[in-house]
N, C-alpha and C positions, 0 to 999 in steps of 0.2 A: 558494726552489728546491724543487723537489719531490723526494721521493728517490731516484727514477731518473736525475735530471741530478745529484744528485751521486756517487752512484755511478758516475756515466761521468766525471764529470772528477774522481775521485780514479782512477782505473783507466786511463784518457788519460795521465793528470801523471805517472803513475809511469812507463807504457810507454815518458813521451816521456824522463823522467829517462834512466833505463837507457840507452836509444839513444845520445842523448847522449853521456851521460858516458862509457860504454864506445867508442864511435866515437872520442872526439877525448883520451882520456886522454894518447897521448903529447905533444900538443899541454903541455896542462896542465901535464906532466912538466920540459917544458922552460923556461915560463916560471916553476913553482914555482923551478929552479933556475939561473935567470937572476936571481928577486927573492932569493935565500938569502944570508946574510952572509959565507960563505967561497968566494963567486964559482961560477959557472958550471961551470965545468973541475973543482972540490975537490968539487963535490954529484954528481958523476957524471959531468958531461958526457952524451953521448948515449948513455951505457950503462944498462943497466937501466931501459928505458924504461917497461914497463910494473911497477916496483917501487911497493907500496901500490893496485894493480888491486883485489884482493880485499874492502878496505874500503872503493873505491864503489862497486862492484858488490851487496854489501850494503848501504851505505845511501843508494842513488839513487832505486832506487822509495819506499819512504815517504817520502823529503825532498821528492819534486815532487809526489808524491800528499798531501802533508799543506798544500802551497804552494797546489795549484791548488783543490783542496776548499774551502779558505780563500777565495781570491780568489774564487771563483767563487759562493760565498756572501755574501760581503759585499756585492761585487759588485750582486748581486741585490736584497740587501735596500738599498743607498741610492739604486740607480737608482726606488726607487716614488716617491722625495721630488724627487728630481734633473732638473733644466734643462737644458736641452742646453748650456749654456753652463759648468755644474755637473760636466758628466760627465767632463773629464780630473778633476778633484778627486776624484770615486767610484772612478777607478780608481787615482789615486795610493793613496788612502786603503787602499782593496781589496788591493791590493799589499803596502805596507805590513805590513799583519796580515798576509799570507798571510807573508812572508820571517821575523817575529820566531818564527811557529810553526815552519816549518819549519827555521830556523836549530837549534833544540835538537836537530833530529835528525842535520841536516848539521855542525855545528861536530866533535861527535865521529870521526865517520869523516874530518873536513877534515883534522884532528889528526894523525890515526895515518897517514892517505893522505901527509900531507904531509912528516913525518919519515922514512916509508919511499922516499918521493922523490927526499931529499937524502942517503940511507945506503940503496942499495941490496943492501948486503952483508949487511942485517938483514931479516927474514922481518917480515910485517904483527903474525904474531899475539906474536912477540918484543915487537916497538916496542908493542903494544898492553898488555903484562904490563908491559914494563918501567915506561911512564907509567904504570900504577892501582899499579907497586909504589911509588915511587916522587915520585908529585904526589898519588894517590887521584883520584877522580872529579872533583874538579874540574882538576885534568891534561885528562879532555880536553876539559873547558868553556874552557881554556884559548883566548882570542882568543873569546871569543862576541860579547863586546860590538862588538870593532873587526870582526866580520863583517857584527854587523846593521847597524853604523856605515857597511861598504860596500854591503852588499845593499839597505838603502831608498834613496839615492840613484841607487843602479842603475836600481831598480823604479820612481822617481820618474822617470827620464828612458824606461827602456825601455817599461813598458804601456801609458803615455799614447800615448807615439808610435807605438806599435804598433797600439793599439785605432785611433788617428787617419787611419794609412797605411789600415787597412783598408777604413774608411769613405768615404773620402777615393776610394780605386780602386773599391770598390762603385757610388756615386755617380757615377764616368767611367764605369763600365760599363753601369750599369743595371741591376744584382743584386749579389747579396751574393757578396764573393771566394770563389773555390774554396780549398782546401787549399795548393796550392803556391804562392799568391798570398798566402796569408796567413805561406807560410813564408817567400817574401822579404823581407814585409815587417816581419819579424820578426829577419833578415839583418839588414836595415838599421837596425832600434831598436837591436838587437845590437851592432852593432860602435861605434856613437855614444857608447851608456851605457857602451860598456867603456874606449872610447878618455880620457872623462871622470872615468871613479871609478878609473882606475890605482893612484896615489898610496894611495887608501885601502887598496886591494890589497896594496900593496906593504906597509904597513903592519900589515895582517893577518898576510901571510905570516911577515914579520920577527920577531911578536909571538909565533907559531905555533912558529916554529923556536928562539926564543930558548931558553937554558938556564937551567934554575928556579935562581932567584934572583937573576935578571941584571936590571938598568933594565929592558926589553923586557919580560919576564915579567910586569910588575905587569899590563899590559893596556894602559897608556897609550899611547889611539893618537896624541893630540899630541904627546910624548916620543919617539914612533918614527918619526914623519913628520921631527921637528926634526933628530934623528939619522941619519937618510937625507942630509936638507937640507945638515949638516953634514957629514959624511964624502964625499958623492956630487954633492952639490948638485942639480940638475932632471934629469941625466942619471937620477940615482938615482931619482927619486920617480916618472918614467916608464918603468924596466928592467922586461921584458917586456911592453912596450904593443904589440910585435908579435905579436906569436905571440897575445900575449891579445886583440887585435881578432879575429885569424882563426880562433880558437878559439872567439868568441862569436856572432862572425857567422856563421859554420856553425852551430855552435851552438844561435840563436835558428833557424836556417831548419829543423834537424833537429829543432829542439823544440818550438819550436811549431806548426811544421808536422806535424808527427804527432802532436801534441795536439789539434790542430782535425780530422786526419782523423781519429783513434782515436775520439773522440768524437761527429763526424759518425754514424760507425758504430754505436754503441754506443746512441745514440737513436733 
């Protein structure tokens, strides 16, 4: 890539973060506390909707800006080798790298976003002192693994079939999708990869909210999927697969869709 396309899709990925994430927070808010271990109703219920706003507000642009720079580079460099037959694989691959990097930026703010979620009676920058007094930095590395454990098979089911969708309606149409054509179709990878990687979600979050020192805390997301299994059984491993479809399927359309126009632009 040259360094004008990536300077626009690290400045795209970040615009599309932000939008994102600040549009659909309360979404989030509800499924964080639909997956939390003392039930729906004990995390807040639908009060303090926007508690933990402030830490993804801060770390939404560099998380999609560090995601799509990646992707969009890797991207690049395996499609010079790559067959068309080849090319979902360049973009699972692409994907892939782009979520392990930008996970170390997201995992932090997921941290502090997500206990301020479930204790809205505490301020961000509290929950944020108290974990570094408390765990140290690795408090808010806290779940990294069972993130990128959900985010690459996210990525594995959403780019591919996104890149696919678009080509796919390119080819009906006879040019390359516009923007909002590309945000549906982004809608719909959306809501598929989300309805699919639930469980692992669930398992994130559990891992996330758990109290240091508890089974949960070690990181193990096999132990915390078991532990769902057993206390909730399949209800449990799918709690919040509402809200978190609708929430990605918007989502995907506000995000990648004004990823693809920010970047139109920017070129």
């Amino acid at each position: 890539m040259e360094p004008r396309e990536s300077w626009a899709a690290l400045a795209a990925g970040g615009v599309a973060g932000v939008c994102v994430d600040l549009i659909l927070f309360p979404l989030d808010t509800v499924k964080t506390r639909l997956q939390s271990p003392q039930g729906f109703r004990k995390a807040g219920g639908f009060r303090g909707i926007y508690a933990g706003v402030p830490s993804t507000a801060i770390g939404s642009f560099p998380n999609a800006a560090a995601f799509f720079i990646t992707y969009e580079n890797v991207k690049s460099l395996l499609y010079r080798d790559s067959t068309t037959y080849l090319t979902p694989a360049a973009h699972m691959v692409a994907a892939s790298l782009g979520e392990v990097v930008a996970c170390l930026i997201r995992v932090p703010s997921e941290v502090v976003k997500q206990r301020a979620q479930v204790s809205p009676s505490s301020s961000t920058l509290r929950i944020l002192s108290h974990t570094l007094y408390h765990e140290g930095i690795q408090g808010l590395y806290r779940g990294y693994k069972s993130t990128v454990l959900r985010e690459i098979p996210f990525s594995l089911v959403q780019f591919p079939l996104w890149e696919s969708l678009k080509d796919l309606w390119s080819w009906k149409q006879g040019h390359v999708v516009d923007s909002w054509q590309s945000a549906v179709c982004g809608a719909f990878a959306g809501g598929f990869a989300a309805a699919v990687t639930t469980p692992l979600d669930v398992a994130k979050t559990r891992i996330m909210l758990a109290k240091a020192g508890s089974s949960n805390a070690s990181g193990n997301v096999l132990s915390a999927l078991g532990d769902v299994w057993r206390t909730q059984g399949l209800s449990g491993l799918f709690a919040g697969v509402v809200p978190r479809m609708a929430a990605i399927s918007l989502g995907g359309f506000i995000f990648l869709g004004t990823y693809e126009k920010t970047r139109q632009l920017l070129l």
